[in-house]
N, C-alpha and C positions, 0 to 999 in steps of 0.2 A: 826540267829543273823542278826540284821539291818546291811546295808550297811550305810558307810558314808553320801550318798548320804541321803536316807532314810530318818536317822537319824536327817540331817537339815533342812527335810518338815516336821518332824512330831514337831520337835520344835520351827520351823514359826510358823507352825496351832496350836501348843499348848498355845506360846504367844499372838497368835489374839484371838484365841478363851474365852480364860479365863484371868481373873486378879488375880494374884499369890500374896501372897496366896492362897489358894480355896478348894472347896471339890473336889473330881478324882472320878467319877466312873472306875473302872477294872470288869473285864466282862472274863471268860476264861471257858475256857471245857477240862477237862483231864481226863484221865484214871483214872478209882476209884483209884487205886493203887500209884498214883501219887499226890493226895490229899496234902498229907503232906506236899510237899513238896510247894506247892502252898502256904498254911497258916505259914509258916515259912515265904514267901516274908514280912506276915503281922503281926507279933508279937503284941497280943495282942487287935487286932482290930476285930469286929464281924464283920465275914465275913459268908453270905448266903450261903446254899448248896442246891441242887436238881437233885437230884441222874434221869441218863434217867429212862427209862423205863423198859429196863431188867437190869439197876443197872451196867450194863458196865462202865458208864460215869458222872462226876457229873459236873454240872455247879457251879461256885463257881463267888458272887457277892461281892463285894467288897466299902464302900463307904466313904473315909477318907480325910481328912484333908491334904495338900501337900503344902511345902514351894514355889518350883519352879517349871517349866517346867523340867528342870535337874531329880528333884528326881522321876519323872515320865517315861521317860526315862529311869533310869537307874531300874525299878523296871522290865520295858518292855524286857530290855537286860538280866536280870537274869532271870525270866522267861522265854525266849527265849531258856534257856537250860534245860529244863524239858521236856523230852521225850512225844511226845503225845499230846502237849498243843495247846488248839488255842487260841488266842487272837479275841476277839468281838470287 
């Protein structure tokens, strides 16, 4: 879980960065087993998969549409609690 602190540099850099509305790339690597749970953050959105190499791992690519900085954020903090994830 982001720290406060964290949490109000990634959404300076998210406001400079971009003009919101916008597309979001998300970028993550979880345990095969954990999958699921990742594509539920994204209901109904085609989201890429590529499983490693002995199939332990899958990278999951993500590339949508987002109102604000906020709802970026807040997809980061849920994710955040999926055992095994890394965020790219």
């Amino acid at each position: 879980m982001l720290k406060d602190e964290e949490l109000a540099t990634l959404k300076k850099l998210l406001e400079t960065q971009y003009q919101w509305p916008c597309r979001y790339l998300f970028k993550f690597i979880v345990p095969h087993n954990q999958v699921p749970k990742v594509k539920a953050l994204f209901p109904g959105e085609d989201i890429q998969l590529k499983a490693s190499r002995n199939g332990n791992y899958v990278g999951l690519t993500v590339n949508i549409h987002l109102e604000s900085a906020d709802v970026v954020i807040a997809i980061y903090q849920k994710a955040s609690q999926i055992k095994g994830l890394i965020s790219l």
